[in-house]
C-alpha positions in Angstrom: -179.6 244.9 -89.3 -178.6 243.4 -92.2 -176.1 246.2 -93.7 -174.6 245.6 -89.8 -174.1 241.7 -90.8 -173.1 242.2 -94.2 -170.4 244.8 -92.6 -169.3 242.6 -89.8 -168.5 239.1 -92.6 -166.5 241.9 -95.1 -164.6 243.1 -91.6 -163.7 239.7 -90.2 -162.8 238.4 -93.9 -160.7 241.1 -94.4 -158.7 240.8 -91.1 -158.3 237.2 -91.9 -157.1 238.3 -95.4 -154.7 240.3 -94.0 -153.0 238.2 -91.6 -152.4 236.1 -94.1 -150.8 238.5 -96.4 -148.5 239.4 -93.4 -147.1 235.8 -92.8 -143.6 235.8 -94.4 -140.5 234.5 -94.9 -137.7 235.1 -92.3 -134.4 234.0 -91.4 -130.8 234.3 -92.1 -130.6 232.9 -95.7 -127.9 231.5 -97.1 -125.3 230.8 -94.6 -122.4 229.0 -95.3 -121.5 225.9 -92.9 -117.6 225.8 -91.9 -116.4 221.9 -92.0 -113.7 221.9 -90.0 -112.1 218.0 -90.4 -115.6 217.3 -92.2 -117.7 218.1 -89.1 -119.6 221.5 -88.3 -122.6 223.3 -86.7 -125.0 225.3 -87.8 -128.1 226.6 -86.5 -130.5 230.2 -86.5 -132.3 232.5 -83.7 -135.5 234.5 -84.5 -136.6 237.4 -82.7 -140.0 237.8 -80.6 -142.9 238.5 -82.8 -142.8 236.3 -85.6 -145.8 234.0 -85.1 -147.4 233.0 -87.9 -144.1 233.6 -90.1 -142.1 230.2 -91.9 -138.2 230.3 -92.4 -136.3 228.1 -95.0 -133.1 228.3 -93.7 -129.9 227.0 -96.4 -126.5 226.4 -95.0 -123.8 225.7 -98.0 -120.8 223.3 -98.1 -118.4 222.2 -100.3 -117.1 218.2 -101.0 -113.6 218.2 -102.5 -112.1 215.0 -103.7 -112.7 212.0 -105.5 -113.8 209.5 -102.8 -117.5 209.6 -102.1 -118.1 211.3 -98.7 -121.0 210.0 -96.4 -122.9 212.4 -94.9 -124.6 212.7 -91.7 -126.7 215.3 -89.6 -129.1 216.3 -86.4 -130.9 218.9 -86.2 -133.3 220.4 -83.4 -134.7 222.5 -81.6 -136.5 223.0 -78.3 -139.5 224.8 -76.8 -141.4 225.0 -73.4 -144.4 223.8 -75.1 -145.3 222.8 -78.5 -147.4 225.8 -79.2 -144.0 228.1 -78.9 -141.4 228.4 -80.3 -141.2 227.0 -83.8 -141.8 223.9 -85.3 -139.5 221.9 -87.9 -141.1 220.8 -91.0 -138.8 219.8 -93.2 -134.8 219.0 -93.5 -133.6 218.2 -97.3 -129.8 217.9 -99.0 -129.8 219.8 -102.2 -127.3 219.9 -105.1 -126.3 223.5 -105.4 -126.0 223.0 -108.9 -129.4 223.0 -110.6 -131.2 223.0 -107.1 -131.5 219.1 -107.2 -132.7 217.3 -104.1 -130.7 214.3 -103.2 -131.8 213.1 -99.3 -134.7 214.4 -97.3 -134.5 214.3 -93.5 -136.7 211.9 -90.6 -138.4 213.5 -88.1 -137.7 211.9 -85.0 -139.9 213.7 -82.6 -142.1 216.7 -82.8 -143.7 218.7 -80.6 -142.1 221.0 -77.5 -138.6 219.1 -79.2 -137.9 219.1 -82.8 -135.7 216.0 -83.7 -135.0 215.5 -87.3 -131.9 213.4 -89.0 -130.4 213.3 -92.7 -128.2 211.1 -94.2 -126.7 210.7 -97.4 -124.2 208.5 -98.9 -121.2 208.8 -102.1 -121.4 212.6 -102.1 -118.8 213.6 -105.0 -117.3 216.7 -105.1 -119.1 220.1 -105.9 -121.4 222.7 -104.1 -124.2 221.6 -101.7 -126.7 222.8 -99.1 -128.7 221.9 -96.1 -132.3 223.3 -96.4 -133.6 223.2 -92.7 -137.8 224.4 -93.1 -140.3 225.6 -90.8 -143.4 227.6 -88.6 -142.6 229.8 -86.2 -145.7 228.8 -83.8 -145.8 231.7 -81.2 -144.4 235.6 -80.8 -141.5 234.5 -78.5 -138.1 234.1 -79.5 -136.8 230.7 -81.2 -134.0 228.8 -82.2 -133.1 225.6 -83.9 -129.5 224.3 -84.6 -128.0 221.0 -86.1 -124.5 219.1 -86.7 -123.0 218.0 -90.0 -120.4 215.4 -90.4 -118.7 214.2 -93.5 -116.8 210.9 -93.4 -115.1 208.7 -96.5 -116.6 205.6 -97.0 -115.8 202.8 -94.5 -115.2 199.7 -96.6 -117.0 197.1 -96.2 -116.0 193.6 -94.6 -116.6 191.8 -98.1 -113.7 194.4 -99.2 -111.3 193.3 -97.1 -112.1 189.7 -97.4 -111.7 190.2 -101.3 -108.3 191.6 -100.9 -107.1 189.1 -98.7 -107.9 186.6 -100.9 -106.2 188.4 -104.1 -103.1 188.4 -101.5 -103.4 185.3 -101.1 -103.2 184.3 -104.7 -100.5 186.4 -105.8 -98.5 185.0 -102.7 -99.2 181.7 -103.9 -98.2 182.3 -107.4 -95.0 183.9 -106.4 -94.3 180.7 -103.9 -94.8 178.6 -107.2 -92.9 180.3 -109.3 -89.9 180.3 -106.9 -89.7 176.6 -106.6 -90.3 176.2 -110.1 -86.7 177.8 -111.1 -84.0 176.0 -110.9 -81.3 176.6 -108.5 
């Protein structure tokens, strides 16, 4: 009887051993993220059987130019029920260049829809990616996908006020200066 016992805790700790040691990593990693204008979409699809496995998808872009670009982004993903599918844990902007994490994302919802946002602001030029991170819940297929858009700053009402008054001045300087020469 107790041989039988001892036998039975080695058997279920080793099947619990290795289901853990099958979990992996899937997913189509790196992918690069076509900006057409400074918008784009992006996204993955995992086949049936993958429950248990995670995914840390990276989708690359480039920023060219010298005015800080803003960006902004969606992503999600929906399921019949929150225990398929997959489940979103994570959306971060990254620095290609030494890996350096500048925004992480909001979930908005979670659950049967995944709903997460990122935003970022004065990105300079150089190399960068989306990191989009997850579970995949059941054995059934999946899917997540997301937007991007890049826009140059919109200047700020302050701005314009500040250069209307510089206007100002130099107009009234010039006005003075006219009627100060003689005719």
């Amino acid at each position: 009887m107790k041989k039988s016992l001892i036998a039975a805790v080695v058997l279920a700790s080793a099947s619990f051993v290795s289901t853990a040691a099958m979990a992996a990593t899937v997913g189509n990693t790196p992918q690069v993220l076509d900006l057409t204008d400074g918008a784009g979409f992006f996204g993955d699809t995992f086949a049936t059987g993958n429950n248990g496995n995670t995914f840390a998808d990276r989708f690359t872009f480039s920023v060219e130019g010298t005015t800080g670009w803003n960006l902004d982004a969606i992503i999600s993903s929906v399921s019949h029920s929150a225990d398929t599918g997959l489940d979103i844990t994570g959306v971060s902007l990254y620095n290609a260049t030494g890996n350096a994490l500048i925004s992480s994302g909001k979930s908005l919802q979670s659950g049967d829809i995944d709903v997460w946002t990122i935003s970022s602001d004065n990105l300079s030029a150089g190399n960068y990616y989306l990191q989009v991170s997850g579970n995949l819940v059941s054995d059934q297929a999946a899917s997540f996908g997301g937007a991007v858009s890049l826009a140059a700053p919109v200047p700020e009402p302050e701005t314009y006020g500040m250069m209307l008054a510089g206007l100002g001045v130099l107009g009234f300087l010039a006005r003075r200066r006219k009627q100060g020469k003689p005719a």
